[in-house]
C-alpha positions in Angstrom: 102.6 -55.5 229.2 106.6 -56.5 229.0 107.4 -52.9 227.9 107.4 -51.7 231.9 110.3 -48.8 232.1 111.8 -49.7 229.0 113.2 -47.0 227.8 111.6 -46.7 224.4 107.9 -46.9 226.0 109.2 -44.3 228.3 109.7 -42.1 224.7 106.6 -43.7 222.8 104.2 -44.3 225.7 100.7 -46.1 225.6 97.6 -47.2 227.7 99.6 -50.2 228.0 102.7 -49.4 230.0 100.1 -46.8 232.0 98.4 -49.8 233.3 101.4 -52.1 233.9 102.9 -49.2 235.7 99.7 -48.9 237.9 100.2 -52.6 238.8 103.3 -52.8 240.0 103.2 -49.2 241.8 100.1 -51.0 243.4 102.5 -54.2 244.4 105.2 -51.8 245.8 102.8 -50.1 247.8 101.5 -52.6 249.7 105.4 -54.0 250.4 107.2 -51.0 250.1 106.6 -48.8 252.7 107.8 -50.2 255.5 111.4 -49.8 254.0 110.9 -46.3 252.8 114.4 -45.3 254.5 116.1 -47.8 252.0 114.8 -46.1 248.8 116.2 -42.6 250.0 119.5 -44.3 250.4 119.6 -45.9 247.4 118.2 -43.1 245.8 121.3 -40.5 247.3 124.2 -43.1 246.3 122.6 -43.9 242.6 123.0 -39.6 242.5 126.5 -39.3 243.3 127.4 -42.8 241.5 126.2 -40.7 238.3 127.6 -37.5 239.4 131.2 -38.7 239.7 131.1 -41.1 236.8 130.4 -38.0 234.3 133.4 -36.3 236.0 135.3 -38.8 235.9 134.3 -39.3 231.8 134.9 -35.3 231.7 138.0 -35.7 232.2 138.7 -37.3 228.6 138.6 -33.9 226.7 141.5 -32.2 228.2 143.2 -35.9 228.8 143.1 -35.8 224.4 143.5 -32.5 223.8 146.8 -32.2 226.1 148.0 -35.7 224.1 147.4 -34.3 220.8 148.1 -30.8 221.6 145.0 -29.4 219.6 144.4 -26.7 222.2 146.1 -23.6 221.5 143.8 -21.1 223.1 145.6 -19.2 225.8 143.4 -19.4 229.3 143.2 -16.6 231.7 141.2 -16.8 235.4 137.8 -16.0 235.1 136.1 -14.4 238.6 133.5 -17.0 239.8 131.3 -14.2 240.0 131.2 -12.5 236.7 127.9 -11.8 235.8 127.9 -11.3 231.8 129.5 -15.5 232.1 127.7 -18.4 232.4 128.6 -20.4 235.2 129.1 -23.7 232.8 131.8 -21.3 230.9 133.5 -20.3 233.6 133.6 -23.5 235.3 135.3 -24.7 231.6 137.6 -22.0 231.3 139.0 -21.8 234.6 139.3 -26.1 234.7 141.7 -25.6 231.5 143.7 -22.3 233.0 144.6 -25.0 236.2 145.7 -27.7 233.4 147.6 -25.0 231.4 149.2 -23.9 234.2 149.9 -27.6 235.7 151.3 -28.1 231.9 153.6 -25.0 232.4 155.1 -25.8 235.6 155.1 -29.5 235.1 155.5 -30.8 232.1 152.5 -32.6 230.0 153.5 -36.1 231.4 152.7 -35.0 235.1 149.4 -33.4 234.3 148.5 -36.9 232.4 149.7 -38.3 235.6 147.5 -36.0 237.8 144.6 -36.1 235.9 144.7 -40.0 235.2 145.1 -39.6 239.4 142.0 -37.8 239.7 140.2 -40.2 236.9 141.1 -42.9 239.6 139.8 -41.3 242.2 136.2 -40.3 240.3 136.4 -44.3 239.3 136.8 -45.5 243.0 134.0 -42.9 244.2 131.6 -44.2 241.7 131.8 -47.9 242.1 131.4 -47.3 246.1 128.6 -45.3 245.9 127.5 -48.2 243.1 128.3 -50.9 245.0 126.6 -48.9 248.3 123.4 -48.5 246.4 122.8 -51.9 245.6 123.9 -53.6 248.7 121.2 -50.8 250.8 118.4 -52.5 248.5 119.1 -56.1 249.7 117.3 -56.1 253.3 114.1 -54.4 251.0 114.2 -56.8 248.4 114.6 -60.2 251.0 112.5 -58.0 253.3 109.5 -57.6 250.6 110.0 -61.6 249.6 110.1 -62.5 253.5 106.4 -59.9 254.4 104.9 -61.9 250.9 105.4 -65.1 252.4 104.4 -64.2 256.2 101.6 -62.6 254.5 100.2 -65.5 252.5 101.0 -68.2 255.2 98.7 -66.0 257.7 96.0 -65.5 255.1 96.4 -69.4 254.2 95.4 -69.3 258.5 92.7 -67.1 258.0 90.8 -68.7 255.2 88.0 -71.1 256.2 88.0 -74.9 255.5 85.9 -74.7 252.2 88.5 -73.0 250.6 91.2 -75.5 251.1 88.6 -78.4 249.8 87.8 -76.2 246.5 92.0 -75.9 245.5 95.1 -78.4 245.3 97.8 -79.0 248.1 100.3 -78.7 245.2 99.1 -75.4 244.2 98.9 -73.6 247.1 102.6 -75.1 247.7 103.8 -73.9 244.5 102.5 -70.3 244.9 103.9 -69.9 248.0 107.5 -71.6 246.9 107.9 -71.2 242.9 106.0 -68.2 242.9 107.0 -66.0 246.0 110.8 -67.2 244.6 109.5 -65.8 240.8 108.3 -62.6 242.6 111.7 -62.4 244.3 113.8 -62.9 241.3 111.6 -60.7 238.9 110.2 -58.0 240.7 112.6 -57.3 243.7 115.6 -58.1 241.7 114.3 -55.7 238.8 113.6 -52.5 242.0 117.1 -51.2 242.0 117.4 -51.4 238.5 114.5 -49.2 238.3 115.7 -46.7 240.9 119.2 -46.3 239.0 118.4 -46.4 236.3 116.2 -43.3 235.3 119.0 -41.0 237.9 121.4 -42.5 235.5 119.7 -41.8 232.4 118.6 -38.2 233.3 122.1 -37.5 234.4 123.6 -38.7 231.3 120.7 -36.9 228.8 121.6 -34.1 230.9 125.0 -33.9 229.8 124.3 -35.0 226.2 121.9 -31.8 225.8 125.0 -30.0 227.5 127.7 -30.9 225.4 125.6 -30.8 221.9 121.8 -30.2 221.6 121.8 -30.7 218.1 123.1 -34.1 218.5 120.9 -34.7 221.5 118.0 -34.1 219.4 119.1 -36.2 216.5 119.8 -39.1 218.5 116.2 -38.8 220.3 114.8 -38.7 216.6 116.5 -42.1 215.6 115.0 -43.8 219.0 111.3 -43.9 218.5 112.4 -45.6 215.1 112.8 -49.0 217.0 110.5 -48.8 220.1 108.6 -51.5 217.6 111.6 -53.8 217.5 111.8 -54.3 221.6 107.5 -54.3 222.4 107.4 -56.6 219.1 109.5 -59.4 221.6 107.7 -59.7 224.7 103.9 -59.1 223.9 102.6 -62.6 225.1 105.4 -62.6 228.6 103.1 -62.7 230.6 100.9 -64.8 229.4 103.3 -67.6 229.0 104.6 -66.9 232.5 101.1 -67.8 233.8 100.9 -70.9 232.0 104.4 -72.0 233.1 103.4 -71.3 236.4 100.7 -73.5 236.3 102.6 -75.9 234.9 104.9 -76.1 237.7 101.9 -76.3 240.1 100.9 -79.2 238.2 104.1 -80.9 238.7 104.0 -80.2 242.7 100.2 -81.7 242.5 101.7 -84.6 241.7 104.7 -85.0 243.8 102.5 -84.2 246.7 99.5 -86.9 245.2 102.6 -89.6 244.8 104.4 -88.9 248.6 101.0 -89.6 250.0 99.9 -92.0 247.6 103.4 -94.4 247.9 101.7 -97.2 249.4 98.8 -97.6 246.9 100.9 -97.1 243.8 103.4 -99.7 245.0 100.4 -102.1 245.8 98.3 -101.7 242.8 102.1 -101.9 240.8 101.2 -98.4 239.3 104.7 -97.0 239.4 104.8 -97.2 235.2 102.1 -95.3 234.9 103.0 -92.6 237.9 106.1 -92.2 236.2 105.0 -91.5 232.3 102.0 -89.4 233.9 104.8 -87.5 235.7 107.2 -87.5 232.7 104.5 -85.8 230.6 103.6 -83.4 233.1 107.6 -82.2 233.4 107.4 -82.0 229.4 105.0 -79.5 229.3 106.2 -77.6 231.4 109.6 -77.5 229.9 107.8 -76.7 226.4 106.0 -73.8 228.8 108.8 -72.4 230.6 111.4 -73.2 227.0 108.9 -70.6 225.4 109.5 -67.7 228.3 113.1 -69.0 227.9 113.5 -67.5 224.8 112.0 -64.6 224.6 114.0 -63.5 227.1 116.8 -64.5 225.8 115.9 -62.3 223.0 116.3 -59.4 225.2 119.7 -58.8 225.3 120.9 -59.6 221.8 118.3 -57.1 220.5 118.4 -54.3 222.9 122.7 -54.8 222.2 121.7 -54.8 218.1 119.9 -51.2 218.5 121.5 -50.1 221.3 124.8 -50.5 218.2 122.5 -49.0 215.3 121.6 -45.9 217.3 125.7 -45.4 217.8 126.3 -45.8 214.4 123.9 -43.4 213.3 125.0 -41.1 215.5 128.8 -41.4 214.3 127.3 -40.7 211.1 125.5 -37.8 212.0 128.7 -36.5 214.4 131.4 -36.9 212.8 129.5 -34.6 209.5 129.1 -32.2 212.1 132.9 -32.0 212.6 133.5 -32.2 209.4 131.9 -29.5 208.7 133.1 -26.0 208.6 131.2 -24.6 211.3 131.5 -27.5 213.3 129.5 -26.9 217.0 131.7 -29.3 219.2 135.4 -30.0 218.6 136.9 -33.9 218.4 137.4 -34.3 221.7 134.1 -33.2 223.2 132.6 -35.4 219.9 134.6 -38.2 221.7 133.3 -37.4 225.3 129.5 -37.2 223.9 130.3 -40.9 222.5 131.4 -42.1 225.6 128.3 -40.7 227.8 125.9 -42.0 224.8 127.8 -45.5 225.2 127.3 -44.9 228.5 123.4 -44.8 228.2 123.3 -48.1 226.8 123.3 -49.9 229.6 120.8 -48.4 231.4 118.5 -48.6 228.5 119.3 -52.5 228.3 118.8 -53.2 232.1 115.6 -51.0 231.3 114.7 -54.1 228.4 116.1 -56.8 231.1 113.2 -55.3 233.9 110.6 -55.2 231.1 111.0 -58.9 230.6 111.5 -59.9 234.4 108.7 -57.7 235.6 105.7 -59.4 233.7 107.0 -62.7 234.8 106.9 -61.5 238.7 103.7 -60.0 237.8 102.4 -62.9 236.5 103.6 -65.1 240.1 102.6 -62.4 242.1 98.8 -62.6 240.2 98.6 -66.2 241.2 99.6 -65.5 244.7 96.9 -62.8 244.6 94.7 -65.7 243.9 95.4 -66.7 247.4 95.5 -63.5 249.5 92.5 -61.5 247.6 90.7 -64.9 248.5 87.2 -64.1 250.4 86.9 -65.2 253.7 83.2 -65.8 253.9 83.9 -66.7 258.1 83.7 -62.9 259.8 83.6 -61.5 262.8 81.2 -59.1 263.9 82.9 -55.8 264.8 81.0 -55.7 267.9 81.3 -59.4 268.4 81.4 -60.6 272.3 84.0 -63.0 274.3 82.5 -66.2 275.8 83.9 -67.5 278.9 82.1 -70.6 279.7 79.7 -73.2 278.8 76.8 -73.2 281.3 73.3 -75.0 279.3 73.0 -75.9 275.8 74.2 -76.2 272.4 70.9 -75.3 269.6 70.4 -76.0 266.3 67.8 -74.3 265.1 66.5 -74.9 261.8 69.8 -75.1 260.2 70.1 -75.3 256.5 73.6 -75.6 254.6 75.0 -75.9 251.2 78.3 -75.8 249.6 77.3 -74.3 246.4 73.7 -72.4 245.9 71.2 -75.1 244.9 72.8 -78.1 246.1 72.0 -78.6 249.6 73.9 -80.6 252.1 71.6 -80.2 255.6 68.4 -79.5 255.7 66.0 -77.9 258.6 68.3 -79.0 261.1 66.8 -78.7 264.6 68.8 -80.3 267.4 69.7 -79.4 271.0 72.8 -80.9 273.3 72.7 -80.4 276.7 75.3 -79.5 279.3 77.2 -83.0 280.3 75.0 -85.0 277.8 76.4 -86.8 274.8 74.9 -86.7 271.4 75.5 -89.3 268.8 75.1 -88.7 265.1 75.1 -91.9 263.1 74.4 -92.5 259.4 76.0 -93.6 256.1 78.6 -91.9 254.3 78.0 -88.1 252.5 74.9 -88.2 254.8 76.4 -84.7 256.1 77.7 -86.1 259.5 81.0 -84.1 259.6 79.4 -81.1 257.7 77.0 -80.7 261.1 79.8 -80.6 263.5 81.8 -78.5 261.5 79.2 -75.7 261.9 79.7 -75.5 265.9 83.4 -74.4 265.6 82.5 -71.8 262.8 84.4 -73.8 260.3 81.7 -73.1 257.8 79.0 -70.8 258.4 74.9 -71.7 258.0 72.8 -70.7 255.5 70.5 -70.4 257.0 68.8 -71.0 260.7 71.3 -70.0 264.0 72.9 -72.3 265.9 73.5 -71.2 269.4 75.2 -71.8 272.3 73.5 -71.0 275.6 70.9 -68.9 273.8 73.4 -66.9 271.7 74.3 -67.0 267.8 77.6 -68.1 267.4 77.6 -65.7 264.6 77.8 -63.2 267.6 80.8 -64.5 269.6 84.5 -64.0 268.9 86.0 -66.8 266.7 89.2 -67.7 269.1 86.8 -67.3 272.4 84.5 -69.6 270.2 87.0 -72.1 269.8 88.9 -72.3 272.7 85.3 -73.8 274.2 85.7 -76.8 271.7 88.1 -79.8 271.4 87.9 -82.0 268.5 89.6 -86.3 267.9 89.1 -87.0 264.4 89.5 -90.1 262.4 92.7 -89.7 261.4 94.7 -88.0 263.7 96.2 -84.6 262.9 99.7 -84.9 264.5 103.0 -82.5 263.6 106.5 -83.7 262.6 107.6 -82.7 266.5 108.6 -84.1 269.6 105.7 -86.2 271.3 105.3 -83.3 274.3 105.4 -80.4 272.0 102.0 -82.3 270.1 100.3 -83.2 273.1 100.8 -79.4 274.5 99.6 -77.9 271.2 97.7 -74.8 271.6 98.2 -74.7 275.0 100.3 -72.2 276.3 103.4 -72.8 279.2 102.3 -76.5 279.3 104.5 -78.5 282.3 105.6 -81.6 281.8 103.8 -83.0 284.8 100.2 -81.9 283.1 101.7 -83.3 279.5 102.0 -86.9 281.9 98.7 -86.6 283.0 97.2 -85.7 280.2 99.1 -89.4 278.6 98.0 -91.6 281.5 94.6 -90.1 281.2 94.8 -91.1 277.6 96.4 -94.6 277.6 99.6 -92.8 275.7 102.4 -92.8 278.6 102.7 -96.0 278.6 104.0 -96.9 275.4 105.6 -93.2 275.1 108.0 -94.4 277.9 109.0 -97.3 276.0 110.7 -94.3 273.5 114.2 -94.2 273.9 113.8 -90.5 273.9 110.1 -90.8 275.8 108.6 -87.5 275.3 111.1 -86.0 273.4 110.8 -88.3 271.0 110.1 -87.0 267.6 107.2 -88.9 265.7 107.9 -87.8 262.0 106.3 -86.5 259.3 102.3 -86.5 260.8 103.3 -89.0 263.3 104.1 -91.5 260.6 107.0 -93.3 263.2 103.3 -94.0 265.3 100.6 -96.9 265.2 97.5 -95.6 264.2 96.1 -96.2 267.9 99.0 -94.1 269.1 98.4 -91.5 267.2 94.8 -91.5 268.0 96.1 -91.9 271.4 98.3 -88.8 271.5 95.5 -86.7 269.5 93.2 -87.6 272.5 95.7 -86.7 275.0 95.7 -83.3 273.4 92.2 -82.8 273.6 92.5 -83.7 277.4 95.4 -81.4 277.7 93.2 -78.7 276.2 90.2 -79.6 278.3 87.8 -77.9 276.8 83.7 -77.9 277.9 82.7 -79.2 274.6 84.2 -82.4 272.7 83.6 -83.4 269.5 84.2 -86.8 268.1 84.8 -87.6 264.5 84.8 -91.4 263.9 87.8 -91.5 266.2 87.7 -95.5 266.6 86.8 -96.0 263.1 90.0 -97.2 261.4 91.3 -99.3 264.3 92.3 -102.7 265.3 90.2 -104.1 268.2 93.2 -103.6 270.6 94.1 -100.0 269.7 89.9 -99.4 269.6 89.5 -100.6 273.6 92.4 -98.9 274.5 90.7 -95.8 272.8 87.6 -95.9 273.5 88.9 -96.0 277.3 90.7 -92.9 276.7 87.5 -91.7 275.3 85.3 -92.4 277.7 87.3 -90.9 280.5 87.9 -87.2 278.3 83.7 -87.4 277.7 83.5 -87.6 281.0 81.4 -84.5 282.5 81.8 -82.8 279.2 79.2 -82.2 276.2 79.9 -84.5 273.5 79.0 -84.9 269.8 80.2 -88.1 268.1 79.9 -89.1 264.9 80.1 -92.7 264.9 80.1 -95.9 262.3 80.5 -98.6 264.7 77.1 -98.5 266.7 78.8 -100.1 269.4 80.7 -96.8 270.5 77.8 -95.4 270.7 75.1 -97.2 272.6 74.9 -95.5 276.1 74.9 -91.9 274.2 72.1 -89.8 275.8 70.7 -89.2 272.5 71.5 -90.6 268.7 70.2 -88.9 265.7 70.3 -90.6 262.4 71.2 -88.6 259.7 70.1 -89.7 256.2 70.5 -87.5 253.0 71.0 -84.3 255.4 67.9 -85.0 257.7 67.4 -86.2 261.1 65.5 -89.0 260.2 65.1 -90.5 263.7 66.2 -89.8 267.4 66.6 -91.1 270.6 68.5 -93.7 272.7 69.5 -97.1 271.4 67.2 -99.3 272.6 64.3 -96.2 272.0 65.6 -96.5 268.4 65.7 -100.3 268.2 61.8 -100.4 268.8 61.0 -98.0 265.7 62.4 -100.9 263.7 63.4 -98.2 261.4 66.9 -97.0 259.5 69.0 -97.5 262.5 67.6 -100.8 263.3 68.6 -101.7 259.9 72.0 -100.5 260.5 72.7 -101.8 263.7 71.2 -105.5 262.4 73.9 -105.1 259.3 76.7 -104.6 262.1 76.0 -107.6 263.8 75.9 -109.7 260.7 
């Protein structure tokens, strides 16, 4: 796979570098196009850049022959339009009658001048038009690099819940940081190489075939005699890039585990063993990325080794021809055929530079495939419908769910939540509490049975309509490293400050957010981390109130308070549940007693149902519960 444009493959090509090419005309289709005007540009400058560097190197044959006076023929002007002539000949003939006749009024020294003049000015031409044809390609590389990103931070958006549960923070962060960046260095860096490089080398072959077939032919002979020495190298790139790759993910894993980690690892005195885990984890991944090191480090050296045996060869093979006695090409033009064949080198080693880069972009860009070829299992019907309110009930209706076939998590679920009541779902831990609720947003999808929401599958209504009927408090609260206001007015579009206030008072937040120097604008750090946990509970509540949404669900909000933090809470609470449909999932039986209905969920069942002191007089599972609490 590491042979992709090199020029050798391009002379001795296989199934191989027909499907490498295939995948990365695939990637540059789906980023390419949008910066189509780009490639023309570059495409135009990389022309004349080739054009006006042969002109310039044309330039060398009368420059010698004029220094060693080995021209004697006597020129005459041709007509441009003789028609027994070749247009090359006359073009030839006629450039050395104008440098015979320069010679003859001037003096050699003065045409050396004038041509060495014109050399310059062929020189400055090329270089702009070089230097123009790679600066055009810069907004389409950062452009590409900028559309991957957007691209796999909106599909990282789009992708449902179970996803996220099934792959590691540290991954996705590395995909979308090490190997967007691999992408940009390998693939986008390698694009203008691979436009220039095949004007440049047509060009140049052009002129070689010109100037002497026979040597043209010999030197294409000697070529296919090392294409074994360059694919030899790089065989296994690719596969080594995707193993340093995940070696780097690794390494994120755990920087990501240890920042949110900190606080156990200092109190369980781990840091030892953090640090040799980590130290260990950075080894192989230097052994990983030491390995890709080097065989691209082997690019260079080797392409500049037969890049040198293909010259010498052809000296070889050249300078017999002139010393021969019928001899097709003169010295000079021998000369001017070495310097465009010099001149193809470096092409041909950028080519071997791009067939090592590209696999390793490949490879980055297969593992942030990973990511956007992902399956969203969560879709939208086409004909799906908007809902605008909330007007009787929430349903479910013999509702089964599992995360993986054969292992299920609910089972024959049948429930119904009224308009304005609240329903309470208690029960120990894995039961499938949070796994029930997260069905009503769409967050996973049933496997079977409906739930419904005033007599219509969800599966039936538009997602964001769906959702904008729903608030949600969870456990821990999900706060951004922003100003206070800008988190309580999340979501919520043109929010005043006066409704940000009320929402806080509502929620027991303004008070202590006016005790900020900064009051609203006060920033709250990384997820609110410069917050107690009852204010950050408190400001997640205020957004839900902000949001005021028909439907509230509750998940365990008051569970990892203080008794303080919990009353000032479960105020807040009980004034956003308020006239609103409610479903709590609760631990402490206490927040939960005057729900219109509790369901105890054991082993994905409702087990029992009713109120508290309905439930109490079954003497059943929650009896057993709520007797442990009081203990």
């Amino acid at each position: 796979m590491t042979n992709l444009v090199n020029i050798f493959d391009f002379l001795v090509p296989s199934p191989n570098i027909y499907r490498v090419m295939k995948e990365f005309l695939q990637l540059m289709r789906r980023y390419v196009s949008p910066y189509g005007k780009y490639l023309v540009g570059a495409v135009f400058l990389n022309v004349f850049s080739a054009v006006f560097n042969i002109f310039s190197f044309t330039l060398i044959i009368p420059i010698l022959q004029i220094l060693f006076k080995m021209d004697t023929t006597v020129y005459s002007f041709i007509p441009w339009d003789t028609a027994d002539m070749q247009m090359k000949d006359i073009l030839i003939n006629n450039a050395y009658f104008y440098v015979t006749q320069l010679i003859e009024k001037h003096g050699g020294s003065v045409t050396l001048l004038v041509l060495g003049l014109f050399l310059g000015m062929m020189t400055a031409l090329k270089t702009a038009c070089y230097f123009g044809s790679s600066a055009i390609m810069i907004p389409l590389r950062t452009g590409i690099v900028r559309d991957i990103r957007v691209t796999v931070y909106n599909k990282m958006l789009s992708l449902p819940l179970g996803f996220f549960s099934r792959e590691r923070k540290g991954d996705i962060i590395a995909r979308m940081s090490g190997d967007v960046g691999e992408v940009e260095y390998s693939i986008t860096s390698s694009l203008d190489m691979l436009i220039k490089n095949p004007i440049l080398i047509i060009f140049y072959f052009t002129t070689l075939i010109i100037t002497s077939w026979q040597l043209t032919l010999f030197t294409i002979a000697v070529v296919p005699l090392m294409a074994w020495g360059m694919s030899a190298i790089g065989k296994k790139l690719k596969k080594e890039s995707l193993e340093a790759q995940r070696k780097w993910s690794d390494t994120m894993s755990q920087l990501d585990e240890t920042l949110g980690g900190l606080r156990i690892i200092k109190a369980f005195i781990a840091e030892d063993r953090m640090k040799d885990r980590f130290r260990k984890t950075s080894e192989e991944l230097r052994k990983a990325t030491g390995k890709v090191a080097v065989r691209q480090a082997l690019a260079h050296p080797v392409s500049e080794f037969l890049g040198t045996l293909m010259i010498m060869f052809v000296l070889w093979f050249g300078g017999t021809l002139i010393l021969s006695k019928a001899s097709p090409i003169d010295a000079p033009t021998f000369i001017f055929y070495m310097v465009i064949l010099y001149s193809v080198l470096n092409p041909l080693k950028e080519f071997a530079r791009a067939g090592y880069n590209i696999p390793k972009g490949l490879a980055s860009m297969e593992r942030v495939d990973k990511i956007l070829k992902a399956e969203n299992n969560i879709k939208e019907k086409p004909d799906a419908v908007d809902i605008k309110s909330f007007d009787r009930e929430i349903e479910f209706r013999h509702v089964d769910f599992s995360y993986e076939p054969g292992k299920e998590i609910l089972k024959d679920i049948c429930l119904k939540v009224g308009k304005g009541k609240t329903v309470a779902l208690v029960g120990q831990s894995g039961s499938g509490k949070s796994t029930l609720v997260d069905l009503v947003p769409r967050y996973h999808d049933v496997t079977s049975g409906e739930v419904l929401i005033d007599g219509t599958n969800i599966k039936d209504l538009k997602i964001k309509s769906l959702r904008s009927l729903i608030g949600n408090v969870n456990q821990e609260a999900i706060l951004f490293n922003d100003t206070i206001f800008n988190n309580i007015a999340f979501g919520v579009e043109n929010a005043t400050m006066e409704q940000v206030v009320a929402a806080a008072k509502i929620a027991n937040a303004h008070d202590f957010i006016m005790e900020k120097e900064e009051g609203y604008d006060t920033n709250i750090g990384d997820r609110g981390g410069k917050l107690s946990g009852g204010q950050r509970q408190r400001i997640s509540i205020a957004r839900a109130i902000l949001k005021n949404p028909p439907i509230l669900i509750l998940d365990e909000a008051t569970s990892a308070l203080d008794t303080e933090s919990e009353r000032l809470v479960q105020e807040a609470l009980d004034r956003l549940t308020t006239s609103r449909t409610t479903i709590a999932i609760a631990h402490r039986l206490s927040t939960i007693k005057n729900a219109d209905e509790i369901c105890v969920v054991h082993e994905g069942r409702i087990v029992e149902r009713g109120t508290h002191e309905e439930l109490i007089r079954l003497n059943g599972y929650y009896k057993k519960l709520n007797d442990m609490q009081a203990l």
